[in-house]
N, C-alpha and C positions, 0 to 999 in steps of 0.2 A: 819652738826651739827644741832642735834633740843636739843629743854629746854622745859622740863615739868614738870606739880605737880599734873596731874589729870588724872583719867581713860581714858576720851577722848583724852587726846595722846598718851598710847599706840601703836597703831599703826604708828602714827609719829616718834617714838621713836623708835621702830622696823624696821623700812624704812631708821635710821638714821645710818651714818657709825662714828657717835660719841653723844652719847645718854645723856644728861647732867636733871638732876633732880633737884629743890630744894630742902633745908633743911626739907621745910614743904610739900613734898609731900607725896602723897601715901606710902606706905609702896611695895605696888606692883610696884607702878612707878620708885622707889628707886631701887627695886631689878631687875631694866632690866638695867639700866644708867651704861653706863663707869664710867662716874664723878657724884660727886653731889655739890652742891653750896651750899652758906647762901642762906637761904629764900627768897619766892619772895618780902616779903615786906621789906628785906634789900636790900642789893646794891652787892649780891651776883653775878647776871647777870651782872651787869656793870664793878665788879670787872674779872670778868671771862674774859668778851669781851676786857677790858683794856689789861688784862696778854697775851691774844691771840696775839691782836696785837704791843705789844710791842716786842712779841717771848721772854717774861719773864714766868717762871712757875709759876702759879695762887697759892698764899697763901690762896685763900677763896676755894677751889676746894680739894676734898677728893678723890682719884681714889676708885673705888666698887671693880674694877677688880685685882688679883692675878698678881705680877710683873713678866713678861719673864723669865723662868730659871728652 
């Protein structure tokens, strides 16, 4: 998993096999991410990593991608 909101990860994010973006990022950074969060200057990360590992599904997390089927 990488977290990004700027051009300079890109490639971080393309390397990642779960791509997560904030609210306030890029508009390009946005459209590569699996997920995207609340922003970085809210508690969208911490909420994410909480949900991860509690194995609850993240209520601050918006999947990008089109569901199996």
């Amino acid at each position: 998993m990488a977290i990004g909101d700027a051009q300079n990860d890109l490639v971080m994010l393309a390397a990642s096999a779960c791509a997560v973006a904030v609210d306030n990022a890029l508009p390009s950074v946005k459209a590569m991410a699996d997920l995207v969060t609340r922003g970085a200057r809210g508690a969208g990360v911490v909420e994410l990593v909480d949900a991860l590992l509690a194995d609850d599904p993240p209520s601050a997390v918006e999947s990008t991608r089109d569901p199996p089927g």
